[in-house]
C-alpha positions as CSV (number, residue, x, y, z in Angstrom):
1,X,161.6,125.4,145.7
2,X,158.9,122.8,144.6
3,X,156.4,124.5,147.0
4,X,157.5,127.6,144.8
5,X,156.7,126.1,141.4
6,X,153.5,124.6,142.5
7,X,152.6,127.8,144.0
8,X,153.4,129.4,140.7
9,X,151.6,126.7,138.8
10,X,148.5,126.4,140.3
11,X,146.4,129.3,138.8
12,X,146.9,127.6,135.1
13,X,146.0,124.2,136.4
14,X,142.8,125.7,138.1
15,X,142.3,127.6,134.4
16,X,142.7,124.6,132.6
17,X,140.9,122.4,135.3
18,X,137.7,125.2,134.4
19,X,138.2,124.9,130.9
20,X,137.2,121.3,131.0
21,X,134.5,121.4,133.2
22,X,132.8,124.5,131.5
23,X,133.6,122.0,127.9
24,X,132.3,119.2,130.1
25,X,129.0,121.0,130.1
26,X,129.4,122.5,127.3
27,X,129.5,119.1,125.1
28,X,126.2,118.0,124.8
29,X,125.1,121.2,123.7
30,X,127.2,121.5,121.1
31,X,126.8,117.9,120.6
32,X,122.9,118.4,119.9
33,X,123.0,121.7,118.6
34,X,121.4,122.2,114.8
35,X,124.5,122.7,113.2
36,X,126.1,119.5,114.8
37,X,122.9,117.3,114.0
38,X,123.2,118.4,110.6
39,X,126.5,118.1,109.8
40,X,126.3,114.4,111.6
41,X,123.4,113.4,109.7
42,X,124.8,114.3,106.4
43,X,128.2,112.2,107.4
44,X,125.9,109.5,108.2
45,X,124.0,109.7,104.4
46,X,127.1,110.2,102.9
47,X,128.3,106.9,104.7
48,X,125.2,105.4,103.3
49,X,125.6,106.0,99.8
50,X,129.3,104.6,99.8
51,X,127.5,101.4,101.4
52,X,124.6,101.4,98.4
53,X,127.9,102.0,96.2
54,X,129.5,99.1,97.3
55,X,126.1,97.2,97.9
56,X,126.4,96.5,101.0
57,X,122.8,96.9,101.3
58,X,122.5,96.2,105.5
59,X,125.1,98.7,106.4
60,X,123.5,101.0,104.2
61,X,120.4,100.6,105.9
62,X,122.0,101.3,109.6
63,X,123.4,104.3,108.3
64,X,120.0,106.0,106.6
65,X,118.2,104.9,109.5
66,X,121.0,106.7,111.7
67,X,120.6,109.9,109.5
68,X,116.8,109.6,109.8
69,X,117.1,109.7,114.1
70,X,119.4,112.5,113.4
71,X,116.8,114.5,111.4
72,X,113.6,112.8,110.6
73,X,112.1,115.7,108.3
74,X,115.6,114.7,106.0
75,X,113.7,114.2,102.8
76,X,116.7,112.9,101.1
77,X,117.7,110.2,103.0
78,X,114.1,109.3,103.2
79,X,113.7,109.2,99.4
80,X,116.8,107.2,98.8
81,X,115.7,104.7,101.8
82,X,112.9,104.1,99.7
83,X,114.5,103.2,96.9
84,X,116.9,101.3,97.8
85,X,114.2,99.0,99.7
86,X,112.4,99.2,96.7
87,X,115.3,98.5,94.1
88,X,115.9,95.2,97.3
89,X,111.9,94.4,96.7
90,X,111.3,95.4,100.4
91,X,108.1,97.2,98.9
92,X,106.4,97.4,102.2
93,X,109.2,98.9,103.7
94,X,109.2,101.5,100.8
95,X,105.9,102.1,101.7
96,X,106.5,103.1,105.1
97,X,109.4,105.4,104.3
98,X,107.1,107.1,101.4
99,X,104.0,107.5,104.1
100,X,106.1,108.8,106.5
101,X,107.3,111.1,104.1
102,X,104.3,112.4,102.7
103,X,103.3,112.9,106.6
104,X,106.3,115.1,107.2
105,X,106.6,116.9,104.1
106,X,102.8,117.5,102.8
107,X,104.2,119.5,99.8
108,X,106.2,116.5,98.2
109,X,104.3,115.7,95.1
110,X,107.2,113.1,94.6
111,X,106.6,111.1,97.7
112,X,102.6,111.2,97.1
113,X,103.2,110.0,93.4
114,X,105.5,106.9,94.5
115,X,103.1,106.1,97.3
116,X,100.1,105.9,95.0
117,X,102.4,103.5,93.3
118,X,102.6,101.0,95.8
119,X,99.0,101.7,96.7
120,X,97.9,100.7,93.8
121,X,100.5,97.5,93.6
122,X,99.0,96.1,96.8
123,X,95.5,96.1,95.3
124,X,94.2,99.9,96.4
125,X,92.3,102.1,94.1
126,X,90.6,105.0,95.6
127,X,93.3,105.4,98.4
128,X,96.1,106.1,95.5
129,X,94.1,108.5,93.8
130,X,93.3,110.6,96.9
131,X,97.2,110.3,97.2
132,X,97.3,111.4,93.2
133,X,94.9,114.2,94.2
134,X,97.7,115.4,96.8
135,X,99.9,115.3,93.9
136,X,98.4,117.1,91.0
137,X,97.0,119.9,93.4
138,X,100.4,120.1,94.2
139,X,101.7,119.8,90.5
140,X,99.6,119.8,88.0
141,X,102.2,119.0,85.2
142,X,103.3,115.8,86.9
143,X,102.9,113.8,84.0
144,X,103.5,110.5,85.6
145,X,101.1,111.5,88.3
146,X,98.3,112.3,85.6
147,X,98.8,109.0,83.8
148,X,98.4,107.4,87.1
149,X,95.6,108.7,88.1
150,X,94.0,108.2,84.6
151,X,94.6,104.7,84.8
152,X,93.0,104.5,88.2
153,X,89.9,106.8,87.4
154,X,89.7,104.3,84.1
155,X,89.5,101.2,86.3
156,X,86.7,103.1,88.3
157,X,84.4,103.4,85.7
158,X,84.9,107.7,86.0
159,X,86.0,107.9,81.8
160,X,85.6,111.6,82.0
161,X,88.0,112.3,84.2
162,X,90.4,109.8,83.2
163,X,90.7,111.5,79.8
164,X,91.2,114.9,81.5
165,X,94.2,113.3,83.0
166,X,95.0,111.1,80.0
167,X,95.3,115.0,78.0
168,X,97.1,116.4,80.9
169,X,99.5,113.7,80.6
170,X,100.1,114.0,77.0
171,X,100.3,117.8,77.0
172,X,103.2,117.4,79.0
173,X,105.0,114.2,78.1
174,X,104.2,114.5,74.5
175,X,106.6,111.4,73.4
176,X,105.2,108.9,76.3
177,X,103.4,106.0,74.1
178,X,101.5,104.9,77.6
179,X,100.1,108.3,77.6
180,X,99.0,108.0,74.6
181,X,98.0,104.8,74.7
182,X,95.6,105.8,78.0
183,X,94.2,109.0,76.2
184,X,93.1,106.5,73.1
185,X,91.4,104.3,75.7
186,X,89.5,106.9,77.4
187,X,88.6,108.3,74.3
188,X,86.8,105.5,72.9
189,X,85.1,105.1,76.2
190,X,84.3,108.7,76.6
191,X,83.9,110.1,73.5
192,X,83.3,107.1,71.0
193,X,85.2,105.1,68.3
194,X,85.4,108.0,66.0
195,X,87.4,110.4,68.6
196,X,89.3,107.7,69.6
197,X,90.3,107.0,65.9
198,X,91.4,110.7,65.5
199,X,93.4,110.8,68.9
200,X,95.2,108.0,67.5
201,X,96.0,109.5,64.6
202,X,97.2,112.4,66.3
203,X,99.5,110.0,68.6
204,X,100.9,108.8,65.4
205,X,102.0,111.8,64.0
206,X,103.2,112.9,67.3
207,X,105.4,109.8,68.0
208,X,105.5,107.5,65.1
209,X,103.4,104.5,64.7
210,X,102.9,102.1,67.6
211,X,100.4,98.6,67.1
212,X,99.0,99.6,70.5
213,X,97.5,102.8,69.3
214,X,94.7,101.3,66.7
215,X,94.3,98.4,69.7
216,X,93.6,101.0,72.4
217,X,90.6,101.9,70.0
218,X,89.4,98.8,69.9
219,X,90.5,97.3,73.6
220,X,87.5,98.7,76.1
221,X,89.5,97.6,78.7
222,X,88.9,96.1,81.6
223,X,85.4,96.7,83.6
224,X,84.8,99.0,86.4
225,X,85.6,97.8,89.6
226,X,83.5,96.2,92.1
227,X,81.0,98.9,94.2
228,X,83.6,100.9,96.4
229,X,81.4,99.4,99.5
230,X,82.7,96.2,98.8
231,X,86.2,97.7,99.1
232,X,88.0,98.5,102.2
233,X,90.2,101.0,100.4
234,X,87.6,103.1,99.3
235,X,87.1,104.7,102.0
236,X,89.7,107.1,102.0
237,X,89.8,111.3,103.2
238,X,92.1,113.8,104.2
239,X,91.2,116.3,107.1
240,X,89.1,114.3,109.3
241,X,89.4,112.5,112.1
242,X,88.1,109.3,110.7
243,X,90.4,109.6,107.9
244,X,93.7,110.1,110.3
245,X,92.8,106.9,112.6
246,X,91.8,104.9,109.5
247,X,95.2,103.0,108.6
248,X,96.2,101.8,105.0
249,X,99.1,99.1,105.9
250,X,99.8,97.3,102.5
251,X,101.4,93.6,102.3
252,X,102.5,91.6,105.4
253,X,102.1,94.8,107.2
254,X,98.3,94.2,107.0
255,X,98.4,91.2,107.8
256,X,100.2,91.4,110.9
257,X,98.0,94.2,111.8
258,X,94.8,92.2,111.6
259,X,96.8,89.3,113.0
260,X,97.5,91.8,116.6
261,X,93.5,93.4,116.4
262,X,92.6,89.6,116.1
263,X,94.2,88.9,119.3
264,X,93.6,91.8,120.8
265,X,89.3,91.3,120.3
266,X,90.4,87.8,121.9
267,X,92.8,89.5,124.7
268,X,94.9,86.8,124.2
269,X,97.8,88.8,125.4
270,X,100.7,86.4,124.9
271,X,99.8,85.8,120.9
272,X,99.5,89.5,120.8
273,X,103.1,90.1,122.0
274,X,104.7,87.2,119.6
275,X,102.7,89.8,116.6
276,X,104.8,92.4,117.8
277,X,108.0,90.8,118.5
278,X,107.5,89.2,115.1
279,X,106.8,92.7,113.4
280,X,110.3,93.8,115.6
281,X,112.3,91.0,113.6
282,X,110.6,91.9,110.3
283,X,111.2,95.4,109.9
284,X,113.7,96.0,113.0
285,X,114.4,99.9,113.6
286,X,111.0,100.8,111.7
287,X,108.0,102.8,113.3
288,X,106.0,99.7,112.5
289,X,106.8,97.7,115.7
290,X,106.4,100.6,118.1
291,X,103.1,101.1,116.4
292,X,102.0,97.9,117.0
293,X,103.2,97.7,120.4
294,X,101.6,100.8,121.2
295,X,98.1,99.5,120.4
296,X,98.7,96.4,122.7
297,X,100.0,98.5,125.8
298,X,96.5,100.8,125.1
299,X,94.4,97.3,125.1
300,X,96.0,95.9,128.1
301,X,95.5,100.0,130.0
302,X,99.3,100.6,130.2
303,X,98.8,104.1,129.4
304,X,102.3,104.6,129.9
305,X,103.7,102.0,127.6
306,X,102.0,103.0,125.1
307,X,102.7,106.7,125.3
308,X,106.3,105.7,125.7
309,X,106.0,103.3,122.0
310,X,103.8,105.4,120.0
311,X,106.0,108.8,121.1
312,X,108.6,106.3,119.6
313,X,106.7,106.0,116.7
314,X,105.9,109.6,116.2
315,X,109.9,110.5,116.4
316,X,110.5,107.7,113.6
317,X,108.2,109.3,111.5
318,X,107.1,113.0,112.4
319,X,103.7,114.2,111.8
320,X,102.0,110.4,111.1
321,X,98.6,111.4,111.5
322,X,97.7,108.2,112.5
323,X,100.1,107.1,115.4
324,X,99.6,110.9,116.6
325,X,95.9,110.2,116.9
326,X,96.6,107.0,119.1
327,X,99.1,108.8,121.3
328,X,95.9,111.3,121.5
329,X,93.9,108.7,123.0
330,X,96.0,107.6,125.2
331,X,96.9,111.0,126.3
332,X,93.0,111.2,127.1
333,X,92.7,108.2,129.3
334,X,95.4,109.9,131.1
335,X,94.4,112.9,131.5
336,X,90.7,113.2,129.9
337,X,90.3,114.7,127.0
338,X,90.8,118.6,127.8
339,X,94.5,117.2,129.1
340,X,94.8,115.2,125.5
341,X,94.0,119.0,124.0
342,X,96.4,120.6,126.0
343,X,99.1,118.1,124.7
344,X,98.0,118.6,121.4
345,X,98.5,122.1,121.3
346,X,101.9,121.9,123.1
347,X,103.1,119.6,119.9
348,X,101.6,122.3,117.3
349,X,103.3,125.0,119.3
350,X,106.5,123.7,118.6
351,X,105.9,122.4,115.3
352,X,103.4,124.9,112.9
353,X,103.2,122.7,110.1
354,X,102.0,120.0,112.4
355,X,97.3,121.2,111.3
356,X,96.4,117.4,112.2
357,X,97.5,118.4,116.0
358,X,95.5,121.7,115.7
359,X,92.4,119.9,114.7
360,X,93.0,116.9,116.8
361,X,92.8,118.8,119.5
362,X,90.0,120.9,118.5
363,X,87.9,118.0,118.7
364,X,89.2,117.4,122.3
365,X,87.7,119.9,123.5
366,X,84.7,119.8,121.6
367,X,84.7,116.4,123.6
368,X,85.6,118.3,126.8
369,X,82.6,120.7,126.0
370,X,85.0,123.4,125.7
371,X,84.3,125.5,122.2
372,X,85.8,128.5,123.1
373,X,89.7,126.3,123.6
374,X,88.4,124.1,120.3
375,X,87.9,127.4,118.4
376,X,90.9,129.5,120.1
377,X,93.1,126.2,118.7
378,X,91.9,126.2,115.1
379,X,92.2,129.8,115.3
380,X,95.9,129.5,116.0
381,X,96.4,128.0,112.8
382,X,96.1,131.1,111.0
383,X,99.1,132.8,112.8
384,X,101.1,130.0,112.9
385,X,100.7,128.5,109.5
386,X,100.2,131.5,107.5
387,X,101.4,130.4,104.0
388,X,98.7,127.7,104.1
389,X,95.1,127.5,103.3
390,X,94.9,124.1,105.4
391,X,93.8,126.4,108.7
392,X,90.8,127.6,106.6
393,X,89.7,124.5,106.1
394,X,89.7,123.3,109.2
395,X,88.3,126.3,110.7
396,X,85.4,126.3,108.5
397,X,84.7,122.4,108.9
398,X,84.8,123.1,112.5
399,X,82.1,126.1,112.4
400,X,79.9,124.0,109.8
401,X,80.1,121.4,112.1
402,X,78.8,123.4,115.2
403,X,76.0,124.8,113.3
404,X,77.4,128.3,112.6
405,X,77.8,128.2,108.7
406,X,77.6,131.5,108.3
407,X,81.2,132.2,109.8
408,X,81.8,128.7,108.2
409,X,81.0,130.7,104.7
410,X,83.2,133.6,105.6
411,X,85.7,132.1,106.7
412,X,85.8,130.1,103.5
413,X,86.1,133.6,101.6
414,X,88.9,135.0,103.6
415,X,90.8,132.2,102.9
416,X,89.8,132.3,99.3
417,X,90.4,135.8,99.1
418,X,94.3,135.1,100.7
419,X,94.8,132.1,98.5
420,X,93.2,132.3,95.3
421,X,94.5,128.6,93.9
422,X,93.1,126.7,97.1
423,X,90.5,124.5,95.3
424,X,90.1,123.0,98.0
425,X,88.5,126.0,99.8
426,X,86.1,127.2,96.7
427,X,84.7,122.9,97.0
428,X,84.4,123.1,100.7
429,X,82.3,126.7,99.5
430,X,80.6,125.2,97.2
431,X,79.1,122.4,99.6
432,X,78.6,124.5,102.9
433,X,76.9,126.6,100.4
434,X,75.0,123.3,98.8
435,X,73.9,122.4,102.3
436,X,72.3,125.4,104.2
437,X,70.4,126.1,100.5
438,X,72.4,128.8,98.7
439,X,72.4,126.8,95.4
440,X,73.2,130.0,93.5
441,X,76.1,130.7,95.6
442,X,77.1,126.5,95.5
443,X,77.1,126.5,91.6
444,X,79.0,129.8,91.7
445,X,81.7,128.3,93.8
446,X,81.9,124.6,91.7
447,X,82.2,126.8,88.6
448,X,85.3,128.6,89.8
449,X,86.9,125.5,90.8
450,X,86.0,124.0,87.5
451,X,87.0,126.7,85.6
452,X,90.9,126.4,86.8
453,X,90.9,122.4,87.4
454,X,88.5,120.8,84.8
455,X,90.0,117.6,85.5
456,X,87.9,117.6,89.1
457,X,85.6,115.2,87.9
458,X,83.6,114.9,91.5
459,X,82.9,118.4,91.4
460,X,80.8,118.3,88.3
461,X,79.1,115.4,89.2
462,X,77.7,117.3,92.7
463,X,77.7,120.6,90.5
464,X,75.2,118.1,88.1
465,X,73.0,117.2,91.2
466,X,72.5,120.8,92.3
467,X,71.7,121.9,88.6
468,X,69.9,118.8,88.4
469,X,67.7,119.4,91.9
470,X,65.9,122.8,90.1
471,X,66.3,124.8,93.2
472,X,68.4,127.2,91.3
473,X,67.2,130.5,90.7
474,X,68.3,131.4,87.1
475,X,68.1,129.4,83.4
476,X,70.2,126.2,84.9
477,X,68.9,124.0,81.9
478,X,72.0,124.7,79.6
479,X,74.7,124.1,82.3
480,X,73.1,121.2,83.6
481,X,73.3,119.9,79.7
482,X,76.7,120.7,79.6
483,X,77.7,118.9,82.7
484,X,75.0,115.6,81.6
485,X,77.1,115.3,77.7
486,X,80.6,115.5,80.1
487,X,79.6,112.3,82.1
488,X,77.0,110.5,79.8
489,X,80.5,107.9,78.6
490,X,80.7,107.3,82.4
491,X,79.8,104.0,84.2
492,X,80.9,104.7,87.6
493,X,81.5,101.6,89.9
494,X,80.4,104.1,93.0
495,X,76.6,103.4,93.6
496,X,76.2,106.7,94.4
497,X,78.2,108.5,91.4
498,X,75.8,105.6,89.8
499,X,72.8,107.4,91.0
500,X,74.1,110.9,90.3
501,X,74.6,109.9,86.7
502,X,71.6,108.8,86.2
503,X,69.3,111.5,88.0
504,X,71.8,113.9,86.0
505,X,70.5,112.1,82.5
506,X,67.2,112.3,83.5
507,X,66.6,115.1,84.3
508,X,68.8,116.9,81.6
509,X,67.6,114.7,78.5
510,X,64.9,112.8,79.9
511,X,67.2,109.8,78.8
512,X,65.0,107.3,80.8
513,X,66.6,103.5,79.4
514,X,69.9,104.8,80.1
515,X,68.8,106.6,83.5
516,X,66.8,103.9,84.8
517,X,69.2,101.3,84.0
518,X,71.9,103.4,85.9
519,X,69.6,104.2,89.2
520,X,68.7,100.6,88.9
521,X,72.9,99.3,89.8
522,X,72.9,102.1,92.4
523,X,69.9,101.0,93.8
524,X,71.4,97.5,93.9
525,X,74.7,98.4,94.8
526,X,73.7,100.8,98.2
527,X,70.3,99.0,99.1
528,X,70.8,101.0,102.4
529,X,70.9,104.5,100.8
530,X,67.5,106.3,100.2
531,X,68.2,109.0,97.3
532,X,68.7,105.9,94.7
533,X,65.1,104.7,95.6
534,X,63.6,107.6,95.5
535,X,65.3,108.7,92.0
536,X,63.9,105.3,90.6
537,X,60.8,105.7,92.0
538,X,60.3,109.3,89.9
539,X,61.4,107.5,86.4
540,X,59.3,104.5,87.6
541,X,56.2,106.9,88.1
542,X,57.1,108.4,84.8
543,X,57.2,105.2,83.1
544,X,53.6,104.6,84.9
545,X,55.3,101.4,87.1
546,X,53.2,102.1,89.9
547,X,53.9,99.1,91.9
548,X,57.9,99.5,91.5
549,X,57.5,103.3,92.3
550,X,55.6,102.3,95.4
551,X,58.1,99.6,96.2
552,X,60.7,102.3,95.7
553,X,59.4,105.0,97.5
554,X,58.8,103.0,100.4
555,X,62.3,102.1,100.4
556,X,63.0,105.7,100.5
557,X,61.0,106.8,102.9
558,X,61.4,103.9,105.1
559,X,65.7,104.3,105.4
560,X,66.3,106.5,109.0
561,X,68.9,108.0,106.6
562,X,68.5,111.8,105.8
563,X,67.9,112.7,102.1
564,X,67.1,115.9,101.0
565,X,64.4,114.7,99.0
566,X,62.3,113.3,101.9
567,X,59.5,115.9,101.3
568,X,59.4,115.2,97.4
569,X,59.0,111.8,98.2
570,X,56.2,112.2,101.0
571,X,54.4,114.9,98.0
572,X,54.5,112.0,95.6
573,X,52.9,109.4,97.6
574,X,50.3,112.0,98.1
575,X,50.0,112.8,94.4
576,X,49.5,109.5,93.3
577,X,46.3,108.0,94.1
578,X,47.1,104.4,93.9
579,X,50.0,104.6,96.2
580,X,49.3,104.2,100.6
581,X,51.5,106.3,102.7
582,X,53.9,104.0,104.4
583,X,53.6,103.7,108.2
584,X,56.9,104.0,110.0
């Protein structure tokens, strides 16, 4: 009887006994499939905001971090993160959520506008407003963004563009007093007292009165800053290589960078590791501390320690340009650098947005002298990002660079053509075009992108060198005027904006006091550069100075620096009787 009912029994129990294996396997799947992650994710930031609610600020913490694992490219979490650190004064770890959202989400003009904010708390100026450029090409009505950016351009000594901003900002926010208050400012130092008088009129009628209004007419504010060459943060690009390996770590996350590369230069391997167990207590469950421990296991040739921290990194924060271009290098020690390509690709492959991988690998196999892999991989950036100029760029940076500007150029017009709005593209035009002596084409290309973003104050300034220069072909005089009574309020703290000023005034109004003075603190302030001298030495010759135009020109002439006005310079030796040839 019982061998009857197990007999009957058994094909259910092998059933069920199936069913749980096949759910066995089955699990995991599930358990990591999209629509699990997400729905796990988002019960993990809704656990976090009952923890902010109830301000228990740790727990909170746990749980946007957990969210974050679950899906780093969660933008929300991400933002909130950041404020709660910020609203805790854990700026610096604000910081790191914001750059590792900006990294992941390149469209955010949010995240750029907040990160310009701490850059410019921890003492930055030219890094925030490449950040603020992000964000206003993004959306140009971001009033909070133009203000910002005024205020920054201000402090730089660039007046003309901050009041573009400054009336940007007010268009938009037309009851903000600080806007106001910025546009008075900017004014007065761009247009004079009596413009400033009449914008704060305006402001009054627009908002009521407000004391600071007649005091921004008055206040000049504070100087420009020092030369950008005496400031680390000024060296700041997007799109380059040098750019994505150059690191902007604010607060005690500098200093405990500096603190590891000091140790490293010393290979004092046992201080370096307290760095980076220190950084681990810090800012625990951060990318910071893989980072760091990344760049010790490259110094001490554990190539697979460091892949293993800085892939660590990279999953904490998705498309950092910077920890993806150390896990590059140590892909090439492993591999050389046509394997560090290959890798490369295989991460854009699966992620399109990811252009820094594209390009980054490009330059692998230039390395590898492989152009046909480093031009098929740029090349696959047009099918796979296609609702992005950012391909165009980089393939025509990559062709310039190789000495084929001619498909750099067309390039550059196909992507125009696709994406009228790319600014970006018409400048990178504009000074191919510039460089391989089109200057018909190269003002062309600055006017269009000054036409639909006026406040793109670097552009005139380079458009007011090539008007300036005389190599154009038609009547350049009145443009080059127009551009020269634009800038003439500025006093760039740049050496070489400082120099382009002051060539522009010369050579557009024959304003030599103010153009001298103004090549004279460019001259001072980039010694090393040879344009300056040889600017100075024309007003010096001018002026009849013979001995400073001498000492000038053999400044110029004696810098191994290229300057397209090496010829001029060689001519005006010749020309003037009294001064010797240099010998080099």
């Amino acid at each position: 009887m019982r061998r009857g009912i197990f007999r009957r029994s058994r094909p259910g129990w092998w059933i069920a006994l199936g069913a749980a294996m096949v759910a066995a396997v089955c699990a995991p799947r599930v358990w990591r499939s999209r629509f699990v992650t997400q729905r796990r994710a988002a019960r993990e930031l809704g656990q976090a905001r009952l923890s902010v609610a109830s301000r228990d600020f740790d727990r909170a913490r746990v749980r946007f971090r957990a969210a974050l694992r679950l899906e780093p490219f969660q933008a929300t979490a991400r933002h909130e993160l950041a404020d709660m650190e910020l609203g805790l004064g854990n700026w610096e770890l604000a910081f790191l959520e914001l750059e590792s959202q900006t990294a992941a989400h390149p469209e955010d003009a949010r995240a750029f506008t907040r990160l310009a904010e701490l850059m410019l708390r921890a003492g930055m100026l030219e890094a925030p407003e490449a950040a603020l450029d992000r964000a206003v090409s993004l959306a140009p009505n971001r009033a909070d963004a133009r203000s910002l950016r005024a205020d920054i351009r201000f402090r730089l000594g660039r007046y003309s563009g901050a009041l573009a901003d400054a009336q940007a900002a007010v268009a938009t926010a037309p009851k903000d007093s600080t806007s106001w208050r910025l546009l008075i400012r900017t004014t007065a130092r761009s247009r004079g007292m009596d413009a400033a008088t009449e914008a704060a009129r305006r402001a009054t009628e627009s908002i009521g009165n407000d004391a600071g209004f007649l005091q921004a007419v008055t206040d000049r504010g504070p100087e420009p800053a020092p030369p950008r060459r005496l400031r680390a943060d000024a060296q700041i690009d997007f799109g380059t290589v040098g750019a994505w390996m150059r690191e902007h770590w604010p607060g005690r996350l500098a200093q405990q960078r500096e603190a590891l590369e000091q140790q490293l230069a010393q290979r004092n391997w046992a201080e370096a590791e307290r760095v980076v167990e220190s950084a681990r207590r810090a800012w625990p469950d951060t990318e910071f501390p893989p980072f760091l421990a990344g760049i010790l296991a490259l110094a001490r040739d554990d190539d697979v320690g460091a892949e293993k921290q800085l892939s660590e990194a990279l999953a904490m924060a998705p498309r950092f340009p910077t920890f993806l271009a150390a896990l590059a290098r140590t892909w090439a020690r492993k591999s050389g650098a046509s394997g560090a390509g290959e890798r490369l690709m295989q991460l854009a492959e699966a992620d399109a947005g990811l252009a820094s991988a594209r390009y980054m690998a490009a330059r692998a196999y230039i390395e590898a002298r492989d152009p046909v892999r480093a031009e098929a991989a740029l090349t696959r950036g047009l099918e796979l990002q296609r609702d992005s100029p950012v391909p165009y760029q980089h393939l025509a940076d990559y062709y310039f660079g190789v000495d084929r500007a001619a498909d750099a150029l067309a390039i550059c017009q196909r992507g125009i053509e696709k994406f009228p709005e790319a600014v970006d593209l018409e400048l990178m035009l504009a000074q191919i075009s510039a460089a391989v002596r089109r200057p018909d084409e190269a003002i062309g290309a600055y006017d269009a992108a000054l036409s639909g973003r006026p406040d793109l104050d670097l552009a005139r300034y380079k458009l007011g060198v090539l008007l300036a220069s005389g190599e154009s072909t038609g009547n350049w005089r009145p443009k080059l005027l127009e551009v020269a009574r634009e800038l003439a309020g500025d006093r760039p703290s740049d050496p070489l904006l400082l120099d382009a000023l002051g060539w522009i005034l010369f050579r557009a109004n024959n304003q030599l006091p103010r153009g001298r003075e103004l090549l004279e603190a460019a001259v001072k302030g980039a010694p090393e550069e040879p344009s300056p001298h040889f600017h100075l030495a024309v007003v010096y010759t001018q002026q009849r100075k013979t001995d400073a135009a001498e000492r000038e020109l053999k400044a110029a002439l004696g810098s191994e620096r290229p300057f397209p006005e090496r010829l001029d310079a060689l001519r005006l030796m010749r020309e003037n009787s009294t001064l010797a040839t240099p010998k080099r």
